[in-house]
PDB file of N, CA, C and O in Angstrom, chain B, residues numbered from 101:
ATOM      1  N   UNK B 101      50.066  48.353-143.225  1.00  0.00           N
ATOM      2  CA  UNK B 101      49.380  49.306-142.402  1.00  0.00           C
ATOM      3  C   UNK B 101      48.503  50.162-143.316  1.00  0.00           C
ATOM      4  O   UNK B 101      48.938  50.874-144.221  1.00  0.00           O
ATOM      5  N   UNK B 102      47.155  50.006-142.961  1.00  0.00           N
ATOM      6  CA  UNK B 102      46.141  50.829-143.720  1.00  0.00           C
ATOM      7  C   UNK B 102      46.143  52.611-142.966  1.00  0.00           C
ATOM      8  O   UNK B 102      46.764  52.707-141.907  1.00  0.00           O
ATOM      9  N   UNK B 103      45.707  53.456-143.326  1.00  0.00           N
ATOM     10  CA  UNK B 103      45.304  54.520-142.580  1.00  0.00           C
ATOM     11  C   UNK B 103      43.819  54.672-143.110  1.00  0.00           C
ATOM     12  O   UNK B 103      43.414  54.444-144.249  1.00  0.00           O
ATOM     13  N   UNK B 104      43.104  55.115-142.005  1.00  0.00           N
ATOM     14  CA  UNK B 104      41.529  55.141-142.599  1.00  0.00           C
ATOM     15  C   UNK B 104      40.776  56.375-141.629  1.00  0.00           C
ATOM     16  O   UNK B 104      41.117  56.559-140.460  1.00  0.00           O
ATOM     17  N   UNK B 105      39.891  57.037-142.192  1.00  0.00           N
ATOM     18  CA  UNK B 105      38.733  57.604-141.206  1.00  0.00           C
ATOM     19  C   UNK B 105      37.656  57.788-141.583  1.00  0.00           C
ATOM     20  O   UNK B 105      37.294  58.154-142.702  1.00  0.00           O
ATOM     21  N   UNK B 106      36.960  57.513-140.543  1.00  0.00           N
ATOM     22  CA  UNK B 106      35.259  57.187-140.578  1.00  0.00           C
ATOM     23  C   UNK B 106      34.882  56.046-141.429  1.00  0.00           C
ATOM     24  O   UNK B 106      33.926  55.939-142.197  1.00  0.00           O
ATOM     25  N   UNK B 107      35.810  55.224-141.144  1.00  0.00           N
ATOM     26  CA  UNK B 107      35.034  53.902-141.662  1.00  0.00           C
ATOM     27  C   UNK B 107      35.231  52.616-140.524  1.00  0.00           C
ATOM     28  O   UNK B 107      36.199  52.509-139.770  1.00  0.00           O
ATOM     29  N   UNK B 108      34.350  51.904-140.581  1.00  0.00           N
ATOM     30  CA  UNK B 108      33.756  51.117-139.560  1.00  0.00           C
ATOM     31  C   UNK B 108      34.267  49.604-139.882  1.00  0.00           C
ATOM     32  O   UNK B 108      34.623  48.806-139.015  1.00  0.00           O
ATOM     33  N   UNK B 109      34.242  49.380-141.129  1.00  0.00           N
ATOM     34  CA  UNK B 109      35.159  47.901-141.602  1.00  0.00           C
ATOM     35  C   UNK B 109      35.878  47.932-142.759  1.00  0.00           C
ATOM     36  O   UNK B 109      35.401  48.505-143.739  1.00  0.00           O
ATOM     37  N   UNK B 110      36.929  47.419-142.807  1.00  0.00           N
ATOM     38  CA  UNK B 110      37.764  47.179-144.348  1.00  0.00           C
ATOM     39  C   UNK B 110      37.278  45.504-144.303  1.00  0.00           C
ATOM     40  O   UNK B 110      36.846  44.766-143.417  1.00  0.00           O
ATOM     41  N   UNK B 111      37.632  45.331-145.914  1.00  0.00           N
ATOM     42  CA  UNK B 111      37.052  44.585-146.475  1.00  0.00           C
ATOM     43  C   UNK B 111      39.172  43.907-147.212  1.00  0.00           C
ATOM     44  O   UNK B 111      39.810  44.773-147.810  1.00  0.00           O
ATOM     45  N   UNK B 112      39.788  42.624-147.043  1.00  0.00           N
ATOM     46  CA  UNK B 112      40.968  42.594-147.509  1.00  0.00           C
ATOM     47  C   UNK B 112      40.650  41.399-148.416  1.00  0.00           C
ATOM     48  O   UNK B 112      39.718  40.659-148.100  1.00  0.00           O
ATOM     49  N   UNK B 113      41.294  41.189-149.408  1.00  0.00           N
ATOM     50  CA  UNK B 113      41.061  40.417-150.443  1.00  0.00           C
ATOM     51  C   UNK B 113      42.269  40.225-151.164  1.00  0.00           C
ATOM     52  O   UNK B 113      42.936  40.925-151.926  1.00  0.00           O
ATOM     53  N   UNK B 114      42.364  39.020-150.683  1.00  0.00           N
ATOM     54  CA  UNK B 114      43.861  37.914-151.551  1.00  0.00           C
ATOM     55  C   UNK B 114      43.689  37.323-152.616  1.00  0.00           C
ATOM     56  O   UNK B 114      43.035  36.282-152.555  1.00  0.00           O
ATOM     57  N   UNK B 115      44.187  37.754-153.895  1.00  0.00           N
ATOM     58  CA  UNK B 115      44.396  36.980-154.607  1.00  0.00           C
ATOM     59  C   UNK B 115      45.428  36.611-155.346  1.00  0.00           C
ATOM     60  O   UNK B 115      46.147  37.348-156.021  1.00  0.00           O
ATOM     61  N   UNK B 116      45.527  34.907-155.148  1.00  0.00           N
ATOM     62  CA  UNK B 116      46.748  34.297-155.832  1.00  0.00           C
ATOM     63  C   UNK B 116      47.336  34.473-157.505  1.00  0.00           C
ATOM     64  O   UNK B 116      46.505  34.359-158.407  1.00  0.00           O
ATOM     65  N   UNK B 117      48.390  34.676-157.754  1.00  0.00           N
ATOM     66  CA  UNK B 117      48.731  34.876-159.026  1.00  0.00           C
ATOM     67  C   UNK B 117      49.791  34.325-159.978  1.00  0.00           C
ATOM     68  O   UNK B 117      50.961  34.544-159.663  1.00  0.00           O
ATOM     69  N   UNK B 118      49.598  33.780-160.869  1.00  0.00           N
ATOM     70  CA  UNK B 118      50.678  33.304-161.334  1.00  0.00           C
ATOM     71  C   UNK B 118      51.379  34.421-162.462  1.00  0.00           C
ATOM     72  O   UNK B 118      50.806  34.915-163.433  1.00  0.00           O
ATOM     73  N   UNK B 119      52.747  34.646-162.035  1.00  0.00           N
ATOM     74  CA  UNK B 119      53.420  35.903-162.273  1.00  0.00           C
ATOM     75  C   UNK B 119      53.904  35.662-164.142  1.00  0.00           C
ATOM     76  O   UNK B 119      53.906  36.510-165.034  1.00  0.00           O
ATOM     77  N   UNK B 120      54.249  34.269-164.203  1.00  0.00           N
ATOM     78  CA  UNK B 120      54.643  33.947-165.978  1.00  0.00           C
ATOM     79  C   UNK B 120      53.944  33.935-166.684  1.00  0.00           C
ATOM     80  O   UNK B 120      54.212  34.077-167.877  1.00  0.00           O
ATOM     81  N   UNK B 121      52.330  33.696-166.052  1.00  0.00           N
ATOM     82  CA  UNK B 121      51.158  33.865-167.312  1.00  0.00           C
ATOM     83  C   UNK B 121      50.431  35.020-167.188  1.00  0.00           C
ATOM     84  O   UNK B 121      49.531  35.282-167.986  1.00  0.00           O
ATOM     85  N   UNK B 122      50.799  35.932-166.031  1.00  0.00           N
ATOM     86  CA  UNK B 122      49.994  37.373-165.945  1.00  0.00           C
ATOM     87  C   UNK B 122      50.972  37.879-167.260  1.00  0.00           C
ATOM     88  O   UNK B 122      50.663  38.159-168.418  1.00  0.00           O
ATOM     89  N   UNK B 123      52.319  37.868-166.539  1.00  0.00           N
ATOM     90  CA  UNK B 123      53.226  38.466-167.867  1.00  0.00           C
ATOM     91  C   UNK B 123      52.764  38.316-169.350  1.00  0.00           C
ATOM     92  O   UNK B 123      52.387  39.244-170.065  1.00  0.00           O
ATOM     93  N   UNK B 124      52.866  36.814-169.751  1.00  0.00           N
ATOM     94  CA  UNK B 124      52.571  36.453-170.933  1.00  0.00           C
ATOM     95  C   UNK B 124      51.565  37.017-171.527  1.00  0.00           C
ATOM     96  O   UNK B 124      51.613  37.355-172.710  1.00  0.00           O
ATOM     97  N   UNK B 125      50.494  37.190-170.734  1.00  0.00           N
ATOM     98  CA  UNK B 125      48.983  37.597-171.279  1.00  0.00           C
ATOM     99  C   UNK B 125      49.164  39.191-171.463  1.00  0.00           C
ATOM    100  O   UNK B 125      48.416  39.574-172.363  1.00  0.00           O
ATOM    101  N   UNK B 126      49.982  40.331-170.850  1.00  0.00           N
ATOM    102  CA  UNK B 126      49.971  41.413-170.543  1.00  0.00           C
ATOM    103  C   UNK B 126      51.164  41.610-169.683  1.00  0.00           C
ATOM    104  O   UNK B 126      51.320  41.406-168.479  1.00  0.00           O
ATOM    105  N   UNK B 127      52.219  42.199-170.886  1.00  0.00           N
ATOM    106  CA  UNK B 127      53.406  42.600-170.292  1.00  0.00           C
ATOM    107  C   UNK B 127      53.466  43.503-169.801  1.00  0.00           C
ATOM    108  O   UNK B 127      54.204  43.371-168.824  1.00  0.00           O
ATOM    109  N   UNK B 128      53.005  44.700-169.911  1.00  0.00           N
ATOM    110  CA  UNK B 128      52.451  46.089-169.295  1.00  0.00           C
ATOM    111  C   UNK B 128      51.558  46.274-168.620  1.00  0.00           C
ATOM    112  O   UNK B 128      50.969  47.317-168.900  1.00  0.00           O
ATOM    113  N   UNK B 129      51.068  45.607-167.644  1.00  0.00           N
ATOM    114  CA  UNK B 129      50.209  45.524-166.861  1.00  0.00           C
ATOM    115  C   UNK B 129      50.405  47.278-166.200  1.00  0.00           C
ATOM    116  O   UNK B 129      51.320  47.994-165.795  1.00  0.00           O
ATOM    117  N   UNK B 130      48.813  47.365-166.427  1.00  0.00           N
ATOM    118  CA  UNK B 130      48.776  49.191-165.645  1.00  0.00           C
ATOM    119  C   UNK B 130      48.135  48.869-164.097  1.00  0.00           C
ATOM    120  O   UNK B 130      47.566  47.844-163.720  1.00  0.00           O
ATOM    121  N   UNK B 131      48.454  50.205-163.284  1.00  0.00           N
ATOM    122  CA  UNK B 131      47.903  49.878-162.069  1.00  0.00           C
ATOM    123  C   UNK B 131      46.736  49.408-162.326  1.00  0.00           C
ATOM    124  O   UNK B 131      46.427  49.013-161.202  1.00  0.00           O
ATOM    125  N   UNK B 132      45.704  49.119-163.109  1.00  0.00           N
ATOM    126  CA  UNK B 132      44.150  49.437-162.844  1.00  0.00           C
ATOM    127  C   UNK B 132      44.050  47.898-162.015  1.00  0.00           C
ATOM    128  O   UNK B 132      44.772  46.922-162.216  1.00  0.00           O
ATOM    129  N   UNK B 133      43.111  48.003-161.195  1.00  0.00           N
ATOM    130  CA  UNK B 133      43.276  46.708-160.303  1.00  0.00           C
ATOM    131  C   UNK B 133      42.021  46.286-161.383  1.00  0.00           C
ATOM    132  O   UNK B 133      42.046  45.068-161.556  1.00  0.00           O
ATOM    133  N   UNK B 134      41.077  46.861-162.055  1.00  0.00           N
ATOM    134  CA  UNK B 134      39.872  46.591-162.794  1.00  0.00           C
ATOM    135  C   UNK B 134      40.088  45.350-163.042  1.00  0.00           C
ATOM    136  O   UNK B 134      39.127  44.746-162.564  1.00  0.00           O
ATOM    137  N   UNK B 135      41.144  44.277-163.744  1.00  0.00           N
ATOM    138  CA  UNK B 135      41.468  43.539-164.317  1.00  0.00           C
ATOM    139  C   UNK B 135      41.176  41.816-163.391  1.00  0.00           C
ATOM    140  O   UNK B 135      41.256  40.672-163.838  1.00  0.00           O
ATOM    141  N   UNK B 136      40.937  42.164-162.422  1.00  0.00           N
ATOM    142  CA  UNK B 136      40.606  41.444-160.762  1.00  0.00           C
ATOM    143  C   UNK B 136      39.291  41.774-160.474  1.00  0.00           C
ATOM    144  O   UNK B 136      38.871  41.664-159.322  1.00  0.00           O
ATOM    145  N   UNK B 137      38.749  42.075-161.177  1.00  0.00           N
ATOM    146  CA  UNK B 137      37.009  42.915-160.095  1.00  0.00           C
ATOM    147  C   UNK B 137      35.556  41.477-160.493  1.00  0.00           C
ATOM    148  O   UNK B 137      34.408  41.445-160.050  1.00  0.00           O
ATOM    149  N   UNK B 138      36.432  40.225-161.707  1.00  0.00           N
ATOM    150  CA  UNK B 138      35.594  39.474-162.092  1.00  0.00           C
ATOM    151  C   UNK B 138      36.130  38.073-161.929  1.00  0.00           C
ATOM    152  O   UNK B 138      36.011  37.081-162.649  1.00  0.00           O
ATOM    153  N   UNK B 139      36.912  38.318-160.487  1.00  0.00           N
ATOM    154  CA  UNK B 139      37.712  36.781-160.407  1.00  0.00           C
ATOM    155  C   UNK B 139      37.467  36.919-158.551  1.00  0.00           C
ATOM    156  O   UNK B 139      37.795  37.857-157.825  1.00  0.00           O
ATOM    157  N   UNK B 140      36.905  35.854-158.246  1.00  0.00           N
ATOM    158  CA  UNK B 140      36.514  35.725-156.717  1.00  0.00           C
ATOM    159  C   UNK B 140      38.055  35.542-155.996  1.00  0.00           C
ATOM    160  O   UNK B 140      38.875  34.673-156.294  1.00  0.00           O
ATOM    161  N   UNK B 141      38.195  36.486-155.081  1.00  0.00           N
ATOM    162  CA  UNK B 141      39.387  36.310-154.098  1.00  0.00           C
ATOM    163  C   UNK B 141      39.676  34.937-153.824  1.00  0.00           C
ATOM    164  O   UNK B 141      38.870  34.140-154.305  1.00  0.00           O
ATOM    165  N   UNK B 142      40.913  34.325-152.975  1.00  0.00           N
ATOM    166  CA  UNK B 142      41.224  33.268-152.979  1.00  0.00           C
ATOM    167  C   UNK B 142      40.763  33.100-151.263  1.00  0.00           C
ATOM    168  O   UNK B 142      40.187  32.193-150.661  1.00  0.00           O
ATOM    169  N   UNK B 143      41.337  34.473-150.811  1.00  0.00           N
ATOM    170  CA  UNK B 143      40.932  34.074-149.494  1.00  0.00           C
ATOM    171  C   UNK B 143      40.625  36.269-148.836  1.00  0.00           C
ATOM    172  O   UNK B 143      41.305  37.260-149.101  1.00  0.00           O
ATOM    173  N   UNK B 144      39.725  36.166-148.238  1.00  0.00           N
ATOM    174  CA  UNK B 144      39.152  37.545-147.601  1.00  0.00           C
ATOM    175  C   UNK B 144      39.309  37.304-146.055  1.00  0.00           C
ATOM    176  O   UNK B 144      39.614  36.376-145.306  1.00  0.00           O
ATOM    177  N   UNK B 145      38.967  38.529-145.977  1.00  0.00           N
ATOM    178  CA  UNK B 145      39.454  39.327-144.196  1.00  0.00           C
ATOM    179  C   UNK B 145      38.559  40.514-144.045  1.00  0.00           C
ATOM    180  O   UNK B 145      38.530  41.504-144.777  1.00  0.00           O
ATOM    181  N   UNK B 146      37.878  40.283-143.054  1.00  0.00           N
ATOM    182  CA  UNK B 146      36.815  41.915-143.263  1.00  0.00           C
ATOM    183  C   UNK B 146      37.745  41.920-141.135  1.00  0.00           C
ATOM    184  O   UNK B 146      37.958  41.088-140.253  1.00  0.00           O
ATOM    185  N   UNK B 147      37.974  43.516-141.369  1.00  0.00           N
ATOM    186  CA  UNK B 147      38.591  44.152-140.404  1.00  0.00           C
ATOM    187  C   UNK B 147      37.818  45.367-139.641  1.00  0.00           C
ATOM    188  O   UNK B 147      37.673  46.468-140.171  1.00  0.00           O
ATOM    189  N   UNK B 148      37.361  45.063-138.400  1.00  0.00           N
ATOM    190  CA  UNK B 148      36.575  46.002-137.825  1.00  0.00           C
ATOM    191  C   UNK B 148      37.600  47.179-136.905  1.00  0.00           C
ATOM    192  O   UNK B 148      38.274  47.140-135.875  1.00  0.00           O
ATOM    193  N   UNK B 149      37.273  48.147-137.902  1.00  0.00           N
ATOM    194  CA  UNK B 149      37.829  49.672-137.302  1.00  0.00           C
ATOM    195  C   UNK B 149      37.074  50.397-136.225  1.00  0.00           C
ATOM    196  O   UNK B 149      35.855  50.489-136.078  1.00  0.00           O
ATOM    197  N   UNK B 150      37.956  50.844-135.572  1.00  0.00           N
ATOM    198  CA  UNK B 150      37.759  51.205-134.472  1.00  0.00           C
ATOM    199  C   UNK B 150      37.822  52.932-135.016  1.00  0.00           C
ATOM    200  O   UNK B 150      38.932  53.348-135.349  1.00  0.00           O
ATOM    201  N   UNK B 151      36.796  53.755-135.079  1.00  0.00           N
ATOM    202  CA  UNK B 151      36.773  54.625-136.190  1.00  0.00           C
ATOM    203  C   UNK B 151      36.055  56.047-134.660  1.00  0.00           C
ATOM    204  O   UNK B 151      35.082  56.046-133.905  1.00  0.00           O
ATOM    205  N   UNK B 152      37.332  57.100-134.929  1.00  0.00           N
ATOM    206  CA  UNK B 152      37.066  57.934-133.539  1.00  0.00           C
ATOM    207  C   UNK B 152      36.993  59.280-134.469  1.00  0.00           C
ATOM    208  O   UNK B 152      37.452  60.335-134.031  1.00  0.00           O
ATOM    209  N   UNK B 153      36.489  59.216-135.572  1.00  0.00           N
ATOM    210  CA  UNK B 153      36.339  60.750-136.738  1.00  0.00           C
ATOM    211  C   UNK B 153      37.624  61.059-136.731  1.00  0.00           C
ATOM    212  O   UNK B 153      37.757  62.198-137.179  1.00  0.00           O
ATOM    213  N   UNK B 154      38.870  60.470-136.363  1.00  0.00           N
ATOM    214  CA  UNK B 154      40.111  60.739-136.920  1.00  0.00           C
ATOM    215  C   UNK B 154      40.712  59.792-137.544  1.00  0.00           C
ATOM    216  O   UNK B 154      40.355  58.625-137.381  1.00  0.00           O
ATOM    217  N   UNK B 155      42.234  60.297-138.777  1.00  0.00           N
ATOM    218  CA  UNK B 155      42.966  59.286-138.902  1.00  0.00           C
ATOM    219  C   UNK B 155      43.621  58.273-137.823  1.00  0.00           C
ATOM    220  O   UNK B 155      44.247  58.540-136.798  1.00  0.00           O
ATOM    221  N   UNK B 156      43.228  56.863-138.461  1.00  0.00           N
ATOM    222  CA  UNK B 156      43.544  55.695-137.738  1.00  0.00           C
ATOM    223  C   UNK B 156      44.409  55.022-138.300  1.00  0.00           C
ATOM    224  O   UNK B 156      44.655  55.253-139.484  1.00  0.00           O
ATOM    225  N   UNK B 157      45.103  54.003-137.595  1.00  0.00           N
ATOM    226  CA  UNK B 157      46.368  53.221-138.854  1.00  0.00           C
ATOM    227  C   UNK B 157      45.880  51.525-138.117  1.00  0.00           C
ATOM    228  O   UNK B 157      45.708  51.141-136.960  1.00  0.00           O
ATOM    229  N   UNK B 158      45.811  51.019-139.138  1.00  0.00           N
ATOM    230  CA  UNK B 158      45.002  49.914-138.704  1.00  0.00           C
ATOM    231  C   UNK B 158      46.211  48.826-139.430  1.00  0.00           C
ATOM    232  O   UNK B 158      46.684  49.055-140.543  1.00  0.00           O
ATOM    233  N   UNK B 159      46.635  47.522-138.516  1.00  0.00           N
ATOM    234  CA  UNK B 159      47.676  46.766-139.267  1.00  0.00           C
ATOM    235  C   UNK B 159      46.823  45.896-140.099  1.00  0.00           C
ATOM    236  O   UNK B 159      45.592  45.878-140.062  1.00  0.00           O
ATOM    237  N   UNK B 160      47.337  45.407-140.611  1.00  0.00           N
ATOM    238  CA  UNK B 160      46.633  44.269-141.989  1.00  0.00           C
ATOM    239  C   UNK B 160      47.867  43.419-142.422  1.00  0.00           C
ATOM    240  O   UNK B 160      48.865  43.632-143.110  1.00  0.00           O
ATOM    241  N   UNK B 161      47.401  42.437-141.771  1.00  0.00           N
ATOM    242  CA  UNK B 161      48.635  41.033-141.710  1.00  0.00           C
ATOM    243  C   UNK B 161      48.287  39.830-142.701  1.00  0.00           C
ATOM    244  O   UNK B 161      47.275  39.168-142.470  1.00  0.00           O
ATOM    245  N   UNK B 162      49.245  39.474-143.999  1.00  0.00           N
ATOM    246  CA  UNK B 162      49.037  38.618-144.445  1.00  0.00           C
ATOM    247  C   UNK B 162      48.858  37.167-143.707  1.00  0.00           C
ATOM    248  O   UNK B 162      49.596  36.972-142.742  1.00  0.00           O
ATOM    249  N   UNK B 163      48.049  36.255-144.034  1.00  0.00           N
ATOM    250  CA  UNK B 163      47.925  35.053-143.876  1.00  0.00           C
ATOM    251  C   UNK B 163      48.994  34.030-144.052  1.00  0.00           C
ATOM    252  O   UNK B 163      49.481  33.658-145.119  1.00  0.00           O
ATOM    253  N   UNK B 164      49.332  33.566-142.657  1.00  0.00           N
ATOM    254  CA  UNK B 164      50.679  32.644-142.807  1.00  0.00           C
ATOM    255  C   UNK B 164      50.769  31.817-143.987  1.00  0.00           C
ATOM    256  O   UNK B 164      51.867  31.342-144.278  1.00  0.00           O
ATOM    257  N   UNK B 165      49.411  31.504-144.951  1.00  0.00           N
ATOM    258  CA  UNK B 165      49.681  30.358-145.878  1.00  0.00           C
ATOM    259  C   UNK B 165      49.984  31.025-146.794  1.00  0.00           C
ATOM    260  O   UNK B 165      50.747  30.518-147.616  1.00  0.00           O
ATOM    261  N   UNK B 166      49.515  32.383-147.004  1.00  0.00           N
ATOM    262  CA  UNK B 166      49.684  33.251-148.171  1.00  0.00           C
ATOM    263  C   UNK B 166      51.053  34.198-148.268  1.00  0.00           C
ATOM    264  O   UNK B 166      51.523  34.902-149.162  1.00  0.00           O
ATOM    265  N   UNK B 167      51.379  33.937-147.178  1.00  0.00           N
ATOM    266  CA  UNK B 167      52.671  35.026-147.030  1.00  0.00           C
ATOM    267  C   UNK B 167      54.033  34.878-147.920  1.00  0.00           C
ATOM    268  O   UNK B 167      54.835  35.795-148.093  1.00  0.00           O
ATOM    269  N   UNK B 168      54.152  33.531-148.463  1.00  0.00           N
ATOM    270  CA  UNK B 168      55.478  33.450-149.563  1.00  0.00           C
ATOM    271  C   UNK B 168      54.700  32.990-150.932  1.00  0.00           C
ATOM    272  O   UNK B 168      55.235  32.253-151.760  1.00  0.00           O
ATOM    273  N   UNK B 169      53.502  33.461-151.055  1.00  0.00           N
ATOM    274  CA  UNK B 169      53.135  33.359-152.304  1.00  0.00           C
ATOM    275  C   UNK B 169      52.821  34.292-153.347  1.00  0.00           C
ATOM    276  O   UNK B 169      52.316  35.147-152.620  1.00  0.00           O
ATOM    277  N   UNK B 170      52.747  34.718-154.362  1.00  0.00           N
ATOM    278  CA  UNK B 170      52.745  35.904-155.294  1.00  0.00           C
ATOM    279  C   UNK B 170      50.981  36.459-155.103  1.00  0.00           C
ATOM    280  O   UNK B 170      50.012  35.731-155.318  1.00  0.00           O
ATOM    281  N   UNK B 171      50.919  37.874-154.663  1.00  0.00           N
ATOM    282  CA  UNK B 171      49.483  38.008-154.421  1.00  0.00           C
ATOM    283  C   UNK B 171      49.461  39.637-154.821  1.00  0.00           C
ATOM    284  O   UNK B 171      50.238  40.579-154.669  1.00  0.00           O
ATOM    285  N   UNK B 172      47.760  39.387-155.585  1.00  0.00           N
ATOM    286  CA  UNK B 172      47.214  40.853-155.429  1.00  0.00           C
ATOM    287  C   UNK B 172      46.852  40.885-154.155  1.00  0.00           C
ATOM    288  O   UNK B 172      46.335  39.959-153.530  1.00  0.00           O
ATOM    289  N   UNK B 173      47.175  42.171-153.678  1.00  0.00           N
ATOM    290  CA  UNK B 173      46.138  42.326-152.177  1.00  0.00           C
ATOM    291  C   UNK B 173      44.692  43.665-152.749  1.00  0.00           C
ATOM    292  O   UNK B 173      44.961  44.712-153.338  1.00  0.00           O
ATOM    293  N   UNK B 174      43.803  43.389-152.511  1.00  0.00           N
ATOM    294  CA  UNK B 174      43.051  44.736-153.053  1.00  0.00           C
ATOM    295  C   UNK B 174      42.289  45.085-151.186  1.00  0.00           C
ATOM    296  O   UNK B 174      41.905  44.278-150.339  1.00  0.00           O
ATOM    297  N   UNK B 175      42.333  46.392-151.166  1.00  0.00           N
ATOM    298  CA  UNK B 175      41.784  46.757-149.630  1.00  0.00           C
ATOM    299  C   UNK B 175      40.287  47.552-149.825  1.00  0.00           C
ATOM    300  O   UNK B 175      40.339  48.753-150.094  1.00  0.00           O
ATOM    301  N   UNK B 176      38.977  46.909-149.695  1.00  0.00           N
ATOM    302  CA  UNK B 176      37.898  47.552-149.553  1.00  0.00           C
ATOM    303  C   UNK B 176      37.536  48.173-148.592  1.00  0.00           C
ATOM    304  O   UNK B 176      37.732  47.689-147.477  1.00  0.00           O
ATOM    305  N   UNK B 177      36.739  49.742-148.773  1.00  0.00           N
ATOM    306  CA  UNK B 177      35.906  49.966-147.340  1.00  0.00           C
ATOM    307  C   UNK B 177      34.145  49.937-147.868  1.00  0.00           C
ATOM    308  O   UNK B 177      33.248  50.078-147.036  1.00  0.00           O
TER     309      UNK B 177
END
């Protein structure tokens, strides 16, 4: 569940990960999502908000194929 206001579309972006070689490469991985901003999503979702100048809670449902697999999710507006 996103919460959003005054925005008109989110933008959702899956990407697949393999968890033993993220480790390997970078055991301390910091939040910065930066590290993802030069690798094309695996699979996207643009979500049209229904945007009334108040907070909104908008659901955001993984993709049945993606749902038991290891994923960044990153949420654009």
């Amino acid at each position: 569940m996103a919460k959003t206001s005054n925005i008109e579309k989110l933008t959702v972006n899956y990407f697949l990960i393999n968890l033993e070689v993220l480790f390997s490469r970078n055991p301390f991985l910091s939040n910065d999502s930066g590290d993802f901003g030069y690798v094309k999503p695996n699979s996207q979702v643009v979500i049209d908000v229904e945007s009334k100048g108040e907070i909104t809670e908008v659901p955001i449902e993984i993709p049945n194929d993606l749902s038991k697999k290891n994923l960044f999710i990153e949420v654009c507006s």
